[in-house]
Gaussian input, Z-matrix of N, CA and C with variables (Angstrom, degrees):
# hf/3-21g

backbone

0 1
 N
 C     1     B1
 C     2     B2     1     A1
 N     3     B3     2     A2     1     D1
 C     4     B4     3     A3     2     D2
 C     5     B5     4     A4     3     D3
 N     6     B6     5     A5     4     D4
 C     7     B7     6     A6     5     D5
 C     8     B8     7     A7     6     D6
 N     9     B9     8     A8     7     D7
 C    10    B10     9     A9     8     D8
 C    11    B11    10    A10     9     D9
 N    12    B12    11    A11    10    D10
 C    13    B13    12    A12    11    D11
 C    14    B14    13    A13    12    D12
 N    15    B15    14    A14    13    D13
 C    16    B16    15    A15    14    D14
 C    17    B17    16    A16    15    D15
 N    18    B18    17    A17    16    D16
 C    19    B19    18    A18    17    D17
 C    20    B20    19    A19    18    D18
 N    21    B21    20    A20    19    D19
 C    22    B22    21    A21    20    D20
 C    23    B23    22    A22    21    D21
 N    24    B24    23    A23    22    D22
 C    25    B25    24    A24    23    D23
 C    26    B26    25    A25    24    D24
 N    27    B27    26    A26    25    D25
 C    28    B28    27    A27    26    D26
 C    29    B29    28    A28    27    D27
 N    30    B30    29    A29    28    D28
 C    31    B31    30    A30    29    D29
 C    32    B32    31    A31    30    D30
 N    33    B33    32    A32    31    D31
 C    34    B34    33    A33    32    D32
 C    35    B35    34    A34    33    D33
 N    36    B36    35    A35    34    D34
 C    37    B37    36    A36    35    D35
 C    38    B38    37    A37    36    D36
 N    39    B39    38    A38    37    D37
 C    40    B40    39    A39    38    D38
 C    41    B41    40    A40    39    D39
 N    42    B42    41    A41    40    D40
 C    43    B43    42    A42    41    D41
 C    44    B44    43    A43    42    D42
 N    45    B45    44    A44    43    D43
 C    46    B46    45    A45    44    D44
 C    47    B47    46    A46    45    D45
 N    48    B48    47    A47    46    D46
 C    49    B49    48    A48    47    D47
 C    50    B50    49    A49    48    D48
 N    51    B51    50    A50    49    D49
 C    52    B52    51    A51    50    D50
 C    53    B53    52    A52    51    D51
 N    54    B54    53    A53    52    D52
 C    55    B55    54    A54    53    D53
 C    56    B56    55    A55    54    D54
 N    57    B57    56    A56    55    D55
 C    58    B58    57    A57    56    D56
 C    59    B59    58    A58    57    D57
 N    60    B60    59    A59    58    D58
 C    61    B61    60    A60    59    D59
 C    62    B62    61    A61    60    D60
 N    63    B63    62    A62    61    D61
 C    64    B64    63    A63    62    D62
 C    65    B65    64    A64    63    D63
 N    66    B66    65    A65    64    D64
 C    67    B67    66    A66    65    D65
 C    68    B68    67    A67    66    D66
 N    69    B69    68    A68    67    D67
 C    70    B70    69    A69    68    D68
 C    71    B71    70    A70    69    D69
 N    72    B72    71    A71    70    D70
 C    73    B73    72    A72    71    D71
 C    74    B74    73    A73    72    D72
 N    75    B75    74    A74    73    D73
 C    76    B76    75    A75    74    D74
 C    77    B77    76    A76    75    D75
 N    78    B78    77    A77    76    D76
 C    79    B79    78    A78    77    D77
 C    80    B80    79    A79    78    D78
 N    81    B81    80    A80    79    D79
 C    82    B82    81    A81    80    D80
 C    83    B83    82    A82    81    D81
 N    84    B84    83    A83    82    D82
 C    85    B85    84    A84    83    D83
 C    86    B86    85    A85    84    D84
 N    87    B87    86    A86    85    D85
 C    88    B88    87    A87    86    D86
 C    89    B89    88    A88    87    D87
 N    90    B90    89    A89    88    D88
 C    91    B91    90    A90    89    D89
 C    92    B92    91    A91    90    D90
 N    93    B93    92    A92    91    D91
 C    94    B94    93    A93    92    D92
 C    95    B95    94    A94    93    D93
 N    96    B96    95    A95    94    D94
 C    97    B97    96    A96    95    D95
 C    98    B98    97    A97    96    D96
 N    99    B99    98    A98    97    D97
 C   100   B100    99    A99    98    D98
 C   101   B101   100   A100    99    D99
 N   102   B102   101   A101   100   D100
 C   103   B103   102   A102   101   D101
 C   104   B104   103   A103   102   D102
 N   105   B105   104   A104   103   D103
 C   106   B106   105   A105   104   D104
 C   107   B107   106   A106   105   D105
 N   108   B108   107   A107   106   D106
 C   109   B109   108   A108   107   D107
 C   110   B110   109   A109   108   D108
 N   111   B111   110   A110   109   D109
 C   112   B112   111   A111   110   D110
 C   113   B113   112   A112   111   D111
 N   114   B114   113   A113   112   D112
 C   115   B115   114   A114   113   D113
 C   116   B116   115   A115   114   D114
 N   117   B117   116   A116   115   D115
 C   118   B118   117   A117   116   D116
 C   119   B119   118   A118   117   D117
 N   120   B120   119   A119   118   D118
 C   121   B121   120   A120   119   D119
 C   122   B122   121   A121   120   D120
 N   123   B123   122   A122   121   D121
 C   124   B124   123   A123   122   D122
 C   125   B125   124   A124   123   D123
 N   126   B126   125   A125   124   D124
 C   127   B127   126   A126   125   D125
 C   128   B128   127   A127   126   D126
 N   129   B129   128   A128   127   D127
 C   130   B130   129   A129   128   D128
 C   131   B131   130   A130   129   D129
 N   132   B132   131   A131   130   D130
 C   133   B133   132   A132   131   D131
 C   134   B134   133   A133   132   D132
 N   135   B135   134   A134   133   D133
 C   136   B136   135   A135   134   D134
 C   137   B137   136   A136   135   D135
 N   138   B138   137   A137   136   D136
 C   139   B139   138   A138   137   D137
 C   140   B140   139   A139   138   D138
 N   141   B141   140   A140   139   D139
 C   142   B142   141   A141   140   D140
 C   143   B143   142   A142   141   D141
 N   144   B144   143   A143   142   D142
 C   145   B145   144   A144   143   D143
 C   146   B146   145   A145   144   D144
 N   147   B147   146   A146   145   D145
 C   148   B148   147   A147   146   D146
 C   149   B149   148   A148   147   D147
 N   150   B150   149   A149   148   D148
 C   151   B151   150   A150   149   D149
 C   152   B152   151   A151   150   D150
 N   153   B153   152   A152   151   D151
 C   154   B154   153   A153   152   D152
 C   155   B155   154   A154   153   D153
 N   156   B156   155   A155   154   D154
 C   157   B157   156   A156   155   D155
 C   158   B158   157   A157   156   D156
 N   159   B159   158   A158   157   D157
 C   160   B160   159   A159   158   D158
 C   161   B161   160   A160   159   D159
 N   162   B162   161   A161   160   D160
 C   163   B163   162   A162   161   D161
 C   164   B164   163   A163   162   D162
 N   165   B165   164   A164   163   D163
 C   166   B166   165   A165   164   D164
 C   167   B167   166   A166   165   D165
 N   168   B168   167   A167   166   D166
 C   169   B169   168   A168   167   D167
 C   170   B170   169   A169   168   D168
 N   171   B171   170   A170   169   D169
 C   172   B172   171   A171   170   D170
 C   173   B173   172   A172   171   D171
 N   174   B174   173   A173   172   D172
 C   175   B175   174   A174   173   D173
 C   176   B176   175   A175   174   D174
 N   177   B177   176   A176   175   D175
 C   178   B178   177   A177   176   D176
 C   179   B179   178   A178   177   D177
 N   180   B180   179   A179   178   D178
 C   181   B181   180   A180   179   D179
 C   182   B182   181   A181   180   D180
 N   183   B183   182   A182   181   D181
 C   184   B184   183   A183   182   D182
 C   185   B185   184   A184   183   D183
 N   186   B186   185   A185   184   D184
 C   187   B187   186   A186   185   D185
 C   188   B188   187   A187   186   D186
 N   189   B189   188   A188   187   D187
 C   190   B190   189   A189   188   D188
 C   191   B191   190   A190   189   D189
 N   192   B192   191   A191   190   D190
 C   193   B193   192   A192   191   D191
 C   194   B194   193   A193   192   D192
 N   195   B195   194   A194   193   D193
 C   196   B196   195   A195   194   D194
 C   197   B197   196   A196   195   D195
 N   198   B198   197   A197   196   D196
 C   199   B199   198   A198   197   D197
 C   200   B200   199   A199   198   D198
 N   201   B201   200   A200   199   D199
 C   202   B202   201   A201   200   D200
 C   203   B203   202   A202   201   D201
 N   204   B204   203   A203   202   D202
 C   205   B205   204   A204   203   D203
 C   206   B206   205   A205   204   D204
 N   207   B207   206   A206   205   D205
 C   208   B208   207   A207   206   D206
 C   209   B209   208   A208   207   D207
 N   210   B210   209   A209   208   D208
 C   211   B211   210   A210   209   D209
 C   212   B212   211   A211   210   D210
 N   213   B213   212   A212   211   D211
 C   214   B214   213   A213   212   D212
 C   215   B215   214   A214   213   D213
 N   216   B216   215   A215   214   D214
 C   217   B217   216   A216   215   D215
 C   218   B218   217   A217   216   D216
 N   219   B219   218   A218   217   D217
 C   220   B220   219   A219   218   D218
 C   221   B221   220   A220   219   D219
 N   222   B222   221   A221   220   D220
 C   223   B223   222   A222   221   D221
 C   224   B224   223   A223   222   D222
 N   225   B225   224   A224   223   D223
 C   226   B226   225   A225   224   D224
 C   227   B227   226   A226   225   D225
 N   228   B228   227   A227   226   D226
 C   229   B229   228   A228   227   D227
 C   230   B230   229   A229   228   D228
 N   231   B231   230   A230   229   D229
 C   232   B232   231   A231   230   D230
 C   233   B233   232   A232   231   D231
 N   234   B234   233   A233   232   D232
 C   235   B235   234   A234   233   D233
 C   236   B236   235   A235   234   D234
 N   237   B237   236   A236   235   D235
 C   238   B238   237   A237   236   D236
 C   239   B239   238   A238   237   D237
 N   240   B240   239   A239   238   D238
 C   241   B241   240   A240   239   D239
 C   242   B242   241   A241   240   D240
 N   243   B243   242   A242   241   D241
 C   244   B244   243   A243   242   D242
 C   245   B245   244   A244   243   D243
 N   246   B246   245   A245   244   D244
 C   247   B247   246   A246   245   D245
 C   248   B248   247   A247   246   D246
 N   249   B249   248   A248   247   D247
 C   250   B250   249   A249   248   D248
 C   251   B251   250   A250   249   D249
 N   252   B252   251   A251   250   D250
 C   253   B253   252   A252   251   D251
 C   254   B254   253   A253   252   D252
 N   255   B255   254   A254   253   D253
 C   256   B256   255   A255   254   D254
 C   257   B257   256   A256   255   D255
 N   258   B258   257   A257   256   D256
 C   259   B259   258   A258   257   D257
 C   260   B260   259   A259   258   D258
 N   261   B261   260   A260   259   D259
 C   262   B262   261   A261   260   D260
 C   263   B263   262   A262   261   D261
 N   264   B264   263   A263   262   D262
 C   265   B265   264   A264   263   D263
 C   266   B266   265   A265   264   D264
 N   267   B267   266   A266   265   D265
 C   268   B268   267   A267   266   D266
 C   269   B269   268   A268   267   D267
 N   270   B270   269   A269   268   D268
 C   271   B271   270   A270   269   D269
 C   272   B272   271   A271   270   D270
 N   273   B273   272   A272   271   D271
 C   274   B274   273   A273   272   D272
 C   275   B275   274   A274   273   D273
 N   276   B276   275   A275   274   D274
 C   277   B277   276   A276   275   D275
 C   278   B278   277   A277   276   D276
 N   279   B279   278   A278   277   D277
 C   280   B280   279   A279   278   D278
 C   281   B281   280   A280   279   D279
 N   282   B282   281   A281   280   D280
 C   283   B283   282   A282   281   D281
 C   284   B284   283   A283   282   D282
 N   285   B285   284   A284   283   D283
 C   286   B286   285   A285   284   D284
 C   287   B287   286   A286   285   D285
 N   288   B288   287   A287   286   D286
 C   289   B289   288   A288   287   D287
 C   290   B290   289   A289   288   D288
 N   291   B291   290   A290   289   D289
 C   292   B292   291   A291   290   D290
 C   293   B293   292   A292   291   D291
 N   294   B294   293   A293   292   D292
 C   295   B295   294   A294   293   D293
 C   296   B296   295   A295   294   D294
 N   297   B297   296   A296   295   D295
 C   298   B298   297   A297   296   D296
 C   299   B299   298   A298   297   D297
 N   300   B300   299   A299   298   D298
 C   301   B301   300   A300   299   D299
 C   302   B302   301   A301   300   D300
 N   303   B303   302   A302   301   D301
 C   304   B304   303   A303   302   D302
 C   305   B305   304   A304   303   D303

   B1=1.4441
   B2=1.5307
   B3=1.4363
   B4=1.7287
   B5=1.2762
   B6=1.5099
   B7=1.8264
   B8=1.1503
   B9=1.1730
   B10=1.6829
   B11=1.5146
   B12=1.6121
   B13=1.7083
   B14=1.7948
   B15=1.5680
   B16=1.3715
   B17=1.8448
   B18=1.2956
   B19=1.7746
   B20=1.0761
   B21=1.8015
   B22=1.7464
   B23=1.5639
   B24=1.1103
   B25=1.2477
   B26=2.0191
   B27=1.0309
   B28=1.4965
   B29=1.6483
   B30=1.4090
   B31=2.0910
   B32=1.5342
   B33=1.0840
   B34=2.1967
   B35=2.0950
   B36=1.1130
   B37=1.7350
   B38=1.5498
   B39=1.1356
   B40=1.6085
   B41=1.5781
   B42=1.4648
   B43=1.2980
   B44=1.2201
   B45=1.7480
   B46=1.4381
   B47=1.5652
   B48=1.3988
   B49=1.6516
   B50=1.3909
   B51=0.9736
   B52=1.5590
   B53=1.2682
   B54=1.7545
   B55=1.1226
   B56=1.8680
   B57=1.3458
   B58=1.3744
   B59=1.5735
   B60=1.4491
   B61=1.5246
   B62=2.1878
   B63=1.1662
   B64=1.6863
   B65=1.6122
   B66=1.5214
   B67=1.2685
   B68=2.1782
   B69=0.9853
   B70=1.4449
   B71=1.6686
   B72=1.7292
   B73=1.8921
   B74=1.5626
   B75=1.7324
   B76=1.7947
   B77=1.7208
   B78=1.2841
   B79=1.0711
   B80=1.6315
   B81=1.6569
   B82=1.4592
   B83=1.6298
   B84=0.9378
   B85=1.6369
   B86=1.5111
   B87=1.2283
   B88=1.8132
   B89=1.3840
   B90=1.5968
   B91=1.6395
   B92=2.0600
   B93=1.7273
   B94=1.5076
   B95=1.5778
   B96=1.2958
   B97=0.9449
   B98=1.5745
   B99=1.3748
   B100=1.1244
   B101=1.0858
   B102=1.2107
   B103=1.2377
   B104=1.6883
   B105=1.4407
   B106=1.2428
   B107=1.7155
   B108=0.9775
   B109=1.9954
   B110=1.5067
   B111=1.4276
   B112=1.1122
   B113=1.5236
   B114=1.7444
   B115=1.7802
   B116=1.6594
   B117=1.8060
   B118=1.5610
   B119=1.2719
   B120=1.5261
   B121=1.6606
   B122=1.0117
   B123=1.7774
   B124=1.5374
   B125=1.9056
   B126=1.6269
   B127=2.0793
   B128=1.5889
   B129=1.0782
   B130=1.3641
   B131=1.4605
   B132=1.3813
   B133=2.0755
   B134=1.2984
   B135=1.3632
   B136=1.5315
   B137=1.6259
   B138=1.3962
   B139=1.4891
   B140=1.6139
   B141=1.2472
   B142=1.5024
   B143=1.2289
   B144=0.9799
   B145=1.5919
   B146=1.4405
   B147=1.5658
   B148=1.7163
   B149=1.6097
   B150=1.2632
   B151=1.4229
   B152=1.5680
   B153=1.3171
   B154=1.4190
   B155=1.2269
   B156=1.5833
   B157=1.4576
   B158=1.4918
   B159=1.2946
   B160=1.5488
   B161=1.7932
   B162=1.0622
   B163=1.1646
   B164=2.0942
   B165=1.2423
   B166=2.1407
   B167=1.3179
   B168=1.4801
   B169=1.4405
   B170=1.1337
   B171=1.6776
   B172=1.4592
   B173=1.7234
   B174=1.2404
   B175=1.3434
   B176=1.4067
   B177=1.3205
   B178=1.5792
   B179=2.0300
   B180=1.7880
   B181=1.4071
   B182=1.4322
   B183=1.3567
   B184=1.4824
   B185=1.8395
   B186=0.9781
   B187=1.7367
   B188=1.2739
   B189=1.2399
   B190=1.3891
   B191=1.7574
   B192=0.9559
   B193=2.1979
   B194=1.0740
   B195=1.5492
   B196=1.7117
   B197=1.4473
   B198=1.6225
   B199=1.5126
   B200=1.5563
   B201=1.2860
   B202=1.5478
   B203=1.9826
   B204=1.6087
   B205=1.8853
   B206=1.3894
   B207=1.5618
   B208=1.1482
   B209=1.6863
   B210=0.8904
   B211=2.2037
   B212=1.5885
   B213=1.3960
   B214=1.7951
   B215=1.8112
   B216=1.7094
   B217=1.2675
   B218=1.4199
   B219=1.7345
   B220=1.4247
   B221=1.9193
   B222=0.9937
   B223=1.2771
   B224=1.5434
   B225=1.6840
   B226=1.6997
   B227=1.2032
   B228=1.0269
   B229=1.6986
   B230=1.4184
   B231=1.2615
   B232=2.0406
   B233=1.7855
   B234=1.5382
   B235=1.3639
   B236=1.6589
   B237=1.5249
   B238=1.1943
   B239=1.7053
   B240=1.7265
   B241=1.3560
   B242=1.6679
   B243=1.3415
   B244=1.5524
   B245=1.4583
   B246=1.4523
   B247=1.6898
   B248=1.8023
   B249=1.4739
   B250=0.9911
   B251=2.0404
   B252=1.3298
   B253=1.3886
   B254=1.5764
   B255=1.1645
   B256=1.2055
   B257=1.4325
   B258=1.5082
   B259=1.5765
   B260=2.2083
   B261=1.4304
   B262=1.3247
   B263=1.4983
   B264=1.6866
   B265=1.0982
   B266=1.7574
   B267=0.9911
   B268=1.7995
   B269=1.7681
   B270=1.3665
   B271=1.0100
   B272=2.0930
   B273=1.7281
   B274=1.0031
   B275=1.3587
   B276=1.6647
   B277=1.5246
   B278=1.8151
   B279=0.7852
   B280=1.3274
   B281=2.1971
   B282=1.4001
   B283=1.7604
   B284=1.4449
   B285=1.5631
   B286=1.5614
   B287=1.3833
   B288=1.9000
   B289=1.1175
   B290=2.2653
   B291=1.3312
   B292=1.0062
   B293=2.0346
   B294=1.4682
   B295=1.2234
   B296=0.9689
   B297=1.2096
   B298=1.5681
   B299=1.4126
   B300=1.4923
   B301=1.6932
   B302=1.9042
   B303=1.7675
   B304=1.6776
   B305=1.3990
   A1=113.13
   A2=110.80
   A3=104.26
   A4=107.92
   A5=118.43
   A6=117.58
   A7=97.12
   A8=152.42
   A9=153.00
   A10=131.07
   A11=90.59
   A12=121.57
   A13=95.59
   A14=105.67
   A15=117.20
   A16=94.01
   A17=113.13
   A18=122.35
   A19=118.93
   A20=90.47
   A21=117.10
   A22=120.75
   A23=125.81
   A24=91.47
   A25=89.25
   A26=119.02
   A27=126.87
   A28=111.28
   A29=93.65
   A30=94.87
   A31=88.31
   A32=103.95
   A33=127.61
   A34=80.80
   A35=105.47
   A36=98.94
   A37=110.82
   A38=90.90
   A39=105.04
   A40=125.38
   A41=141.99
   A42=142.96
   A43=84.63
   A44=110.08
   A45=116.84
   A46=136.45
   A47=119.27
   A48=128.26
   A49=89.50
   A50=137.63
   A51=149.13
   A52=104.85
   A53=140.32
   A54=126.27
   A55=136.51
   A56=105.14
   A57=106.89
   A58=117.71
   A59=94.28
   A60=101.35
   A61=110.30
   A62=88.06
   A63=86.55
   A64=96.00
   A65=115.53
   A66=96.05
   A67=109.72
   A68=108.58
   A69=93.29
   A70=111.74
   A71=100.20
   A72=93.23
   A73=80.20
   A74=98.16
   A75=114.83
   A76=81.40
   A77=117.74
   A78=129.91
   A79=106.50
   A80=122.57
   A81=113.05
   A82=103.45
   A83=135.40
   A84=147.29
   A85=139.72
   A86=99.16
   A87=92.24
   A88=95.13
   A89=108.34
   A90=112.01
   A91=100.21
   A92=90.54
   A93=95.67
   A94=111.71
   A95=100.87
   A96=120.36
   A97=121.76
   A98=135.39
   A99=119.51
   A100=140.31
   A101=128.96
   A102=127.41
   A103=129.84
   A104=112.98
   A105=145.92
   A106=123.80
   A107=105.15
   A108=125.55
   A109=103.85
   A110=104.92
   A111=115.36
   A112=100.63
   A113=107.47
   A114=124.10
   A115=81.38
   A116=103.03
   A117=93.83
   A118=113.14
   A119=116.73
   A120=120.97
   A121=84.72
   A122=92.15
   A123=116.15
   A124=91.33
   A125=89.75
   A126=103.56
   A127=96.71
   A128=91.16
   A129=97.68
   A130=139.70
   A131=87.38
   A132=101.16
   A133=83.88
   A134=87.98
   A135=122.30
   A136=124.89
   A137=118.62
   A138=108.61
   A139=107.20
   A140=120.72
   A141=118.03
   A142=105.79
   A143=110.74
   A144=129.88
   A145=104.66
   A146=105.58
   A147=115.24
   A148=110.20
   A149=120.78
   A150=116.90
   A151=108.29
   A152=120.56
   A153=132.87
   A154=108.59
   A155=104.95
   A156=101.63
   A157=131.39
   A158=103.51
   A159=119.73
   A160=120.26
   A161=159.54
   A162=164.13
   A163=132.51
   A164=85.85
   A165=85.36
   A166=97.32
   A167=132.66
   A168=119.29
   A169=139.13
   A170=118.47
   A171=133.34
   A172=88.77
   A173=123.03
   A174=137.34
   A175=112.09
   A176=99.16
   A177=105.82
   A178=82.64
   A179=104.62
   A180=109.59
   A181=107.04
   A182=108.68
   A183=119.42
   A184=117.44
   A185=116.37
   A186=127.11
   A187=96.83
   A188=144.67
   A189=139.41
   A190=110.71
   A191=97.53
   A192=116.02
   A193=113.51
   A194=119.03
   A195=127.34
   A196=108.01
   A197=101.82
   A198=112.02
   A199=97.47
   A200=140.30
   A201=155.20
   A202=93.43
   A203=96.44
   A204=91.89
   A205=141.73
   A206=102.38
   A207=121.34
   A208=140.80
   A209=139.13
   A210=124.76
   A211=74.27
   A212=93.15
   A213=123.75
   A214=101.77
   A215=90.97
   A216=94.56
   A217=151.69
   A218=91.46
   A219=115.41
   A220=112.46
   A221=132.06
   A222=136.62
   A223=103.82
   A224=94.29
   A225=126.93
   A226=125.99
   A227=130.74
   A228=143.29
   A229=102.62
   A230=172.60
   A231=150.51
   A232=83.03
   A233=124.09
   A234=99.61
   A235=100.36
   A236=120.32
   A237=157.60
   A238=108.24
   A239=114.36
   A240=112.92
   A241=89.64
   A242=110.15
   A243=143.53
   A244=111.31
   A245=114.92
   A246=91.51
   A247=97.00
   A248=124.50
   A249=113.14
   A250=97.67
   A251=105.16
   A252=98.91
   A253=124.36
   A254=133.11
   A255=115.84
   A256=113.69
   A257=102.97
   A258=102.89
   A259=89.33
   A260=94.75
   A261=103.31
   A262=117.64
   A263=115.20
   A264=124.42
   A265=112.27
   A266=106.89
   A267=96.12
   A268=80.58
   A269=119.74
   A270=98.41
   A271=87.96
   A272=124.39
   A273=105.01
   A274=92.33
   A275=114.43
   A276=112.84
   A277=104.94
   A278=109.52
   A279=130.68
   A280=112.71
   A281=102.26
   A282=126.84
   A283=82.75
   A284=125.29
   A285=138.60
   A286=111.03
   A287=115.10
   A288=119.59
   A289=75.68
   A290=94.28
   A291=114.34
   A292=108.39
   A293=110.09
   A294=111.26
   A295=117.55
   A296=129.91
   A297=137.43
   A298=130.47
   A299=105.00
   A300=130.28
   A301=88.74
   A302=90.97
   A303=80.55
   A304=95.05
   D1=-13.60
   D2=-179.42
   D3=-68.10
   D4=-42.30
   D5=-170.21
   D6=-50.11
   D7=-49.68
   D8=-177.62
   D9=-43.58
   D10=-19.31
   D11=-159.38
   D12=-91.03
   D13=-22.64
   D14=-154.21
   D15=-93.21
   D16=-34.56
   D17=165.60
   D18=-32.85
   D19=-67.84
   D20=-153.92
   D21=-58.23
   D22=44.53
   D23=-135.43
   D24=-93.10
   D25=157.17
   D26=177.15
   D27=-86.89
   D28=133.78
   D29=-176.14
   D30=-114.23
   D31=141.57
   D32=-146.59
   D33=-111.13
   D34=-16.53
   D35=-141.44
   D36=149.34
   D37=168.55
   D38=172.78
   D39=-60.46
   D40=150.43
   D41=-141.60
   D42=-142.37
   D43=142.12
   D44=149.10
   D45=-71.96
   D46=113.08
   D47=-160.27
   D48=-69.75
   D49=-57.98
   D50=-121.00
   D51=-115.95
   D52=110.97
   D53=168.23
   D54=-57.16
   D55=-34.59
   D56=167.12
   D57=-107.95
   D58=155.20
   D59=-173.68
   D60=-82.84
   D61=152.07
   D62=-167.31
   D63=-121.89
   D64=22.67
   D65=154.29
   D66=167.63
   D67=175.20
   D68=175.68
   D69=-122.09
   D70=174.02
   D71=175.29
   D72=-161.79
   D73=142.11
   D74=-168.05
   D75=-96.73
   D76=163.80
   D77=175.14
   D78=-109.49
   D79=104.01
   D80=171.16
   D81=-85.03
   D82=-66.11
   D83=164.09
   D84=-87.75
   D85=149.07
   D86=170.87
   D87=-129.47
   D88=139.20
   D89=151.92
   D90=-125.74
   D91=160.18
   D92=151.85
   D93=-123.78
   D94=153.82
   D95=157.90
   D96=-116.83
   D97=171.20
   D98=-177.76
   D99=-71.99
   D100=111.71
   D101=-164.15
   D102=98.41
   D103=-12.84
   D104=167.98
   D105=-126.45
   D106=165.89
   D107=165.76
   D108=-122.07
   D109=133.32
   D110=170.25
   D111=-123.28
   D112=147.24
   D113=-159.59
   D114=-126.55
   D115=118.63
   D116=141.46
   D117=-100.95
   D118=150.86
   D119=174.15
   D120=-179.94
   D121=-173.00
   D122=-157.58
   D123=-140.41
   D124=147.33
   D125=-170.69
   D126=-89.65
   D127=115.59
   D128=166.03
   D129=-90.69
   D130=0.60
   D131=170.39
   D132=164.34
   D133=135.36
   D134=174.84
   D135=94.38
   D136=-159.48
   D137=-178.06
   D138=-135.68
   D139=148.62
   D140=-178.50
   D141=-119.95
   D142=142.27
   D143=168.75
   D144=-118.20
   D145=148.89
   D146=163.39
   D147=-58.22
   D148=147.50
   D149=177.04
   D150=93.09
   D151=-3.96
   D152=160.87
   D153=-76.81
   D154=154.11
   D155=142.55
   D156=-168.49
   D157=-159.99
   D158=-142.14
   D159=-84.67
   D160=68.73
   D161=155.81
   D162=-37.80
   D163=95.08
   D164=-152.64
   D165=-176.25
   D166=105.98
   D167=-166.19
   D168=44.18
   D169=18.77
   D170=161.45
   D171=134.71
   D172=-174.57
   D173=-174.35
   D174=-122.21
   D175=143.20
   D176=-164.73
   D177=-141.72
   D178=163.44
   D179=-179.02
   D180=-130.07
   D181=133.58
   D182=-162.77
   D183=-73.52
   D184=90.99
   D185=-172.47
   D186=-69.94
   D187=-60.92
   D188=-158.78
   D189=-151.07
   D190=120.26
   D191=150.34
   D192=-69.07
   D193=108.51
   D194=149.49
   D195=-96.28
   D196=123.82
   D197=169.51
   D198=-105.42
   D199=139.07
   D200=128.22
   D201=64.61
   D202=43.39
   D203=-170.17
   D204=98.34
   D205=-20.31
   D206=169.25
   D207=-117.31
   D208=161.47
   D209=-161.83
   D210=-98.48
   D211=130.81
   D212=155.98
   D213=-119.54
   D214=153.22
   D215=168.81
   D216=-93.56
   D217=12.85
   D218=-163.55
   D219=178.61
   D220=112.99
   D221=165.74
   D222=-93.87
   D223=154.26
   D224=174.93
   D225=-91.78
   D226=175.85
   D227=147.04
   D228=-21.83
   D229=122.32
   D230=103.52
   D231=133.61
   D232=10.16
   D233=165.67
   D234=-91.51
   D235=158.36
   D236=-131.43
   D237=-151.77
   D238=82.69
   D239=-140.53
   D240=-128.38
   D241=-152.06
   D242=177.30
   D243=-140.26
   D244=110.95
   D245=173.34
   D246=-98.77
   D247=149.52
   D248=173.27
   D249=-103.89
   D250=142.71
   D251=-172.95
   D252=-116.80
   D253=148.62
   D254=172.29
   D255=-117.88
   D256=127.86
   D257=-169.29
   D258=105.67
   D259=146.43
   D260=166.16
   D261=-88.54
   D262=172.30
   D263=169.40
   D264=-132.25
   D265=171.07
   D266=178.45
   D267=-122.06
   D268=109.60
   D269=176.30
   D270=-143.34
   D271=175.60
   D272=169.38
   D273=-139.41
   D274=-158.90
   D275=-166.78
   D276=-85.62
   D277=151.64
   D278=174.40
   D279=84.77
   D280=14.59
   D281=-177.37
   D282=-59.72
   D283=149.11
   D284=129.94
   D285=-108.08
   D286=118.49
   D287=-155.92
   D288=-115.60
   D289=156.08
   D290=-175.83
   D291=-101.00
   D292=139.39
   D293=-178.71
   D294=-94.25
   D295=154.28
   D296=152.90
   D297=-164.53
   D298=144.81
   D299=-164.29
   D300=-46.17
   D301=152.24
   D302=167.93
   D303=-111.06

């Protein structure tokens, strides 16, 4: 019955594809909403795209960028955003969660 054990295996969530990280994001806030976490902060190197994701008290994958109210398709270095997330994080204010390509 162990060879069977070697199949099964259980997916928790999303996995990191990518061995190095391509960028960082400070955590100023957390909200939820239903069914999601939303992160305010600011990128501190590098660039994000939706479809990224998040590494900082487990991994979460980035569904949507809010800039100042509105969906962008990508934040910079000193932009000051919303990540909307799918999947939770345990993360609190002042966290630097590490990025990466999926």
């Amino acid at each position: 019955m162990d060879i069977f054990k070697r199949f099964r295996r259980k997916v928790n969530g999303p996995e990191i594809a990518s061995r190095h990280h391509i960028g960082k994001f400070k955590v100023v806030g957390t909200t939820r909403i239903p069914g999601k976490q939303v992160l305010r902060g600011i990128v501190l190197e590098g660039i994000i795209y939706p479809g990224y994701k998040l590494k900082g008290g487990g991994i979460a994958l980035v569904r949507e960028i809010r800039l100042q109210n509105r969906r962008v398709d990508f934040i910079v270095e000193h932009d000051e955003a919303a990540l909307v997330l799918e999947g939770v994080l345990k993360v609190k204010e002042g966290d630097i969660l590490e990025v990466y390509r999926s």
